[in-house]
C-alpha positions as CSV (number, residue, x, y, z in Angstrom):
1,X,0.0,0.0,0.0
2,X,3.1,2.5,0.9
3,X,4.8,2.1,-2.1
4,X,1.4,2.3,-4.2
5,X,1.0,5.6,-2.7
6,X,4.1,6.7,-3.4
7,X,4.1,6.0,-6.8
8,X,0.5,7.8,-7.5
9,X,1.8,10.9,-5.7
10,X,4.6,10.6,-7.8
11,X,2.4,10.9,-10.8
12,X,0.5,13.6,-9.5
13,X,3.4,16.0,-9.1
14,X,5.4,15.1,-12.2
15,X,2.5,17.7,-13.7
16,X,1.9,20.7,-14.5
17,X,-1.4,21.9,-13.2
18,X,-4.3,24.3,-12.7
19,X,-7.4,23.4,-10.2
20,X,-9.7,25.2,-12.5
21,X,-9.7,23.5,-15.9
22,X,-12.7,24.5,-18.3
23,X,-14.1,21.8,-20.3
24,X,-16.2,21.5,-23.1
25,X,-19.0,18.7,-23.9
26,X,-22.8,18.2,-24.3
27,X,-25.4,17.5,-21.3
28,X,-28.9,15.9,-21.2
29,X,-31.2,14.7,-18.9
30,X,-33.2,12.5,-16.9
31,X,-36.8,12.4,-17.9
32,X,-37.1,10.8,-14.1
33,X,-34.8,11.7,-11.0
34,X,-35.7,8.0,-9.5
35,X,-33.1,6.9,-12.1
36,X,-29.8,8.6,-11.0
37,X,-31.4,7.4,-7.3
38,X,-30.1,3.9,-8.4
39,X,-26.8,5.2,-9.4
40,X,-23.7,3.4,-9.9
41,X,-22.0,5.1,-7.2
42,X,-23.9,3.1,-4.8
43,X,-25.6,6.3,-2.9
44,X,-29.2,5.0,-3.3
45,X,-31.7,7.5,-2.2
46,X,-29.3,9.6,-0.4
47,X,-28.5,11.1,-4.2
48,X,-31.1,13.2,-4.1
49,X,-30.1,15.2,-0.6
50,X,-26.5,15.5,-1.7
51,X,-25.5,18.3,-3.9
52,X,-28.7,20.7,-2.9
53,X,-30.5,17.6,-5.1
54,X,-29.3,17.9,-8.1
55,X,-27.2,15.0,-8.8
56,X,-26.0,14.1,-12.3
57,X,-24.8,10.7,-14.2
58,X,-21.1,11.6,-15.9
59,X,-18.8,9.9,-18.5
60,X,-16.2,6.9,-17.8
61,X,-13.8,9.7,-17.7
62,X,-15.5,11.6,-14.6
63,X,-16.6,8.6,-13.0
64,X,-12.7,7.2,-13.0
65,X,-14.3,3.7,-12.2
66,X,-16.0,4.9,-9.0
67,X,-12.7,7.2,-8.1
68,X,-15.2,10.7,-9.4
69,X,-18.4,9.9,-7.1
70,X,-18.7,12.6,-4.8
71,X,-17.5,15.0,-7.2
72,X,-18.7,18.5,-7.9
73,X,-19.0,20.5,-10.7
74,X,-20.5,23.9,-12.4
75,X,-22.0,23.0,-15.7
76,X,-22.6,26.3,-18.5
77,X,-25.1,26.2,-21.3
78,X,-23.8,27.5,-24.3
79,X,-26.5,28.6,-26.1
80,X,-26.8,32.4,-25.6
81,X,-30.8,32.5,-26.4
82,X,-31.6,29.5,-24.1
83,X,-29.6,29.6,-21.1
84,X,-28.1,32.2,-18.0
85,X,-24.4,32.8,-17.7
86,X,-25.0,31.3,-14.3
87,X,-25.4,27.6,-14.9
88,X,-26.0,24.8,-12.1
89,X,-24.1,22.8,-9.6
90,X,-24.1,19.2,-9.6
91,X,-22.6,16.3,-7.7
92,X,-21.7,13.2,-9.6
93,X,-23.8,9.7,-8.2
94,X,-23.8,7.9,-11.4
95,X,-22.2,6.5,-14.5
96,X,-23.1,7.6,-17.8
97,X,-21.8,4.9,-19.9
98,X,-22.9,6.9,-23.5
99,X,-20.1,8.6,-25.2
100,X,-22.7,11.1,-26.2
101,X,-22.5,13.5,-23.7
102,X,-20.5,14.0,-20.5
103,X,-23.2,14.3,-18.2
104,X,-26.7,13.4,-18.1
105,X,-28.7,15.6,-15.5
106,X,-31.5,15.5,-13.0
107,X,-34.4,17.5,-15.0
108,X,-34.0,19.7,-11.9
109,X,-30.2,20.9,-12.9
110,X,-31.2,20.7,-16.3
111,X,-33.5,23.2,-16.3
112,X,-32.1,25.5,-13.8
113,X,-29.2,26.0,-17.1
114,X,-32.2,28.0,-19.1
115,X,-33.5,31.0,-18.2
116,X,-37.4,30.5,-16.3
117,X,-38.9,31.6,-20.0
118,X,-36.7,29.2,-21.6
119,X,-37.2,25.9,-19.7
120,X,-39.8,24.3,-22.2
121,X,-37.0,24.7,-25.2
122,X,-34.0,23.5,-23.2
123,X,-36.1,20.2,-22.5
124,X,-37.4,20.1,-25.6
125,X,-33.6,20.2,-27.3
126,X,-32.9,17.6,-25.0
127,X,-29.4,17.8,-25.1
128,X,-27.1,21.3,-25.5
129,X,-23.4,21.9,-25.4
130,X,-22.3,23.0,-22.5
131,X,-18.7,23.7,-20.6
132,X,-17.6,23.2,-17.2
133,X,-15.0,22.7,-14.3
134,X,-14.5,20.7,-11.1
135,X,-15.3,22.8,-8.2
136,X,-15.0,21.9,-4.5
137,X,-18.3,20.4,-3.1
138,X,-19.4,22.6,0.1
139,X,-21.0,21.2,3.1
140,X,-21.0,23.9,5.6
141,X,-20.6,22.5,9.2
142,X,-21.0,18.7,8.0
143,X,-18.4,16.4,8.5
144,X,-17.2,13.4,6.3
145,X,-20.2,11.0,7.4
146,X,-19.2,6.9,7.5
147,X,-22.3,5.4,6.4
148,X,-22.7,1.1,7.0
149,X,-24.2,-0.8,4.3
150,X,-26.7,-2.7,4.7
151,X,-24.8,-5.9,3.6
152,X,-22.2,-5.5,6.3
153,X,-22.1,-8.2,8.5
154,X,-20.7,-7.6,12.4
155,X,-17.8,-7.7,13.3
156,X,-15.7,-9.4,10.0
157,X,-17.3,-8.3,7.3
158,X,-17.8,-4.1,6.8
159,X,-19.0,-2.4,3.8
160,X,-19.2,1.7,3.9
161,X,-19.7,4.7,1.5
162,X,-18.6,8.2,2.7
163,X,-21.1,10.8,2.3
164,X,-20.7,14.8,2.5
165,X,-17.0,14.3,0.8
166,X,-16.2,17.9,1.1
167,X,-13.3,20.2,-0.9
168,X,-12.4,18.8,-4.5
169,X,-10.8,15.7,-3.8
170,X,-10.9,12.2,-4.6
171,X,-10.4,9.2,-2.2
172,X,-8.0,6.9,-3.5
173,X,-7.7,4.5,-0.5
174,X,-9.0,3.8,3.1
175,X,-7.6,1.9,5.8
176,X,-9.1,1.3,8.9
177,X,-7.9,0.1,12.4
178,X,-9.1,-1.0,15.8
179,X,-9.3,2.0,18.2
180,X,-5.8,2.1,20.2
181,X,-4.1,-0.6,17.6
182,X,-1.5,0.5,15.1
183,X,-2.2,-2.1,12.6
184,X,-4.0,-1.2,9.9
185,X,-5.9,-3.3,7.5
186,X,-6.7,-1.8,4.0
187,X,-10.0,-1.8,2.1
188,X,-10.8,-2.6,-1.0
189,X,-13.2,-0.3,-3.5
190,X,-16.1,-2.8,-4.0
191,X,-17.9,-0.5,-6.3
192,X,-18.4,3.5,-6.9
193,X,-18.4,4.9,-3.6
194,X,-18.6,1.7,-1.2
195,X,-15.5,0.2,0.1
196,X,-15.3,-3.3,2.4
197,X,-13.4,-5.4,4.2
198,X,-13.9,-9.1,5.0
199,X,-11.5,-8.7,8.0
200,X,-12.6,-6.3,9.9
201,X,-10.7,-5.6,13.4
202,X,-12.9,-6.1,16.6
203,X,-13.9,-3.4,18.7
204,X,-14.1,0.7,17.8
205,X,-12.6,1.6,14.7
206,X,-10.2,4.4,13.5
207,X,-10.5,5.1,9.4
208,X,-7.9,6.9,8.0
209,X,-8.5,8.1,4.0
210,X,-5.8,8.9,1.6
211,X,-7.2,11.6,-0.3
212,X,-5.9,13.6,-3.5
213,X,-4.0,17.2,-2.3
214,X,-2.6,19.3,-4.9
215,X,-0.4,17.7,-7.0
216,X,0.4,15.3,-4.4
217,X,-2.1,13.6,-1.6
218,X,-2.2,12.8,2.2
219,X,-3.5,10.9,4.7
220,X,-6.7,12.3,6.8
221,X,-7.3,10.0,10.1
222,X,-10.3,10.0,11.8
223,X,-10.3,8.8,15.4
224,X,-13.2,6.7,17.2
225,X,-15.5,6.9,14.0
226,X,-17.3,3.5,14.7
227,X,-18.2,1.6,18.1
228,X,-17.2,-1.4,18.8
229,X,-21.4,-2.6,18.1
230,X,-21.5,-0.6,15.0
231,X,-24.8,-1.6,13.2
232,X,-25.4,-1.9,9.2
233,X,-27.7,0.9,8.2
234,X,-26.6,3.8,10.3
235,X,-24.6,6.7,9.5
236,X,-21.4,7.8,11.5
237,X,-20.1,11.0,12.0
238,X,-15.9,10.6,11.2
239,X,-15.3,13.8,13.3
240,X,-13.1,15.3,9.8
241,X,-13.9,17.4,7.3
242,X,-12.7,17.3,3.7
243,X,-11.4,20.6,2.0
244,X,-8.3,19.9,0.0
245,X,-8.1,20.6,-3.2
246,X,-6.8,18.9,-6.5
247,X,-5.0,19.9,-9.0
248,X,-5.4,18.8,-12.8
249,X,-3.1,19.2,-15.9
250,X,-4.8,22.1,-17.9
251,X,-4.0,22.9,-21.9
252,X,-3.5,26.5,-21.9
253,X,-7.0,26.8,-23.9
254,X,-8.8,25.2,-21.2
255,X,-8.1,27.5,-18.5
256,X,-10.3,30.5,-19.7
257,X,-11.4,33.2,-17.7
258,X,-14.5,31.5,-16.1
């Protein structure tokens, strides 16, 4: 695990980098919210509360095989006579598997692109070009939140998704570790946003998260997250909260002045 670490941090700061980069790709949208609620990010129905509800499926590319959920971004629609210069926020819960365009929205986001005279047009185009940029996700006074899945089976076997993933970071590995032990035991990304562990320590755990920072990453621990009769279902407050910031490799052209 060390030397994996060392070698993605590595990567990261062999680049040159802006934490701003302006994109530019199509968007369309859900004729339903109920299906980004069964996302592949594994959030459920907790999609809709995240992101002031407007989550949003994106490309392989954003998705980074469950590495992007969590993620937040400000989307633009270009066309002048449909759309504000304000554009929408979204968070990323699902995968969008067409190569068509980069995000499918909630009807919600999608129409909050248009101006309020406008929003019968932009559905009826059903898909417009847009740009955008990562942005930090905001939770104000919410920590990182542990949440047990319902599969998790006490005390071996523990299955989690972090919610209210704060700053613009991605989680690249989590470890966790009986309360007053200094052994950890790694987890493994089962799918999007849930990670498990079929050896779970006994007792309280510690988590600690290795998160993107940068052009490098680090380490965030939190301390007494679980008890030692954690239960599958409930959400755990980790104590931390998340505001680091990544760094990506821009083209000059990309940066703009947005």
């Amino acid at each position: 695990m060390a030397q994996f670490l060392w070698l993605f941090f590595l990567l990261l700061s062999s680049a040159t980098a802006c934490d701003r980069c302006v994109h530019q790709s199509k968007a369309s949208y859900f004729s339903s919210d109920s299906a980004l609620s069964s996302g592949a990010c594994g959030y459920g129905h907790l999609a809709v509360g995240l992101g002031s509800g407007r989550p949003a499926a994106g490309g392989s590319s954003l998705y980074r095989q469950g590495g992007g959920c969590g993620a937040c971004f400000h989307i633009r629609c270009k066309n002048p006579k449909l759309c504000t210069s304000t554009g929408a926020k979204v968070i990323l819960t699902d995968l969008n598997p067409h190569s068509q365009a980069d995000f499918v929205l909630s009807s919600k986001a999608f129409m909050a692109l248009a101006y309020p005279s406008m929003v019968r047009d932009i559905l009826k185009h059903g898909i417009v070009d847009v740009e955008y940029k990562r942005v930090p996700c905001e939770y104000k006074n919410q920590n990182i939140a542990v949440r047990v899945e319902g599969s998790s089976k006490h005390p071996n076997y523990l299955a989690i998704k972090l919610l209210y993933q704060g700053g613009q970071t991605e989680v690249f590995g989590i470890n966790v570790s009986q309360v007053g032990n200094p052994k950890w035991i790694p987890m493994r990304r089962n799918y999007g946003a849930v990670w498990d562990t079929s050896n779970a320590p006994k007792g309280a755990l510690d988590f600690r998260f290795a998160v993107t920072h940068g052009f490098d990453g680090k380490w965030i621990w939190a301390k007494n997250v679980l008890p030692a009769n954690w239960k599958p279902g409930q959400v755990y407050d980790s104590g931390v909260q998340l505001t680091a910031i990544k760094q990506e490799r821009c083209t000059p052209c990309d940066k703009g002045t947005w």
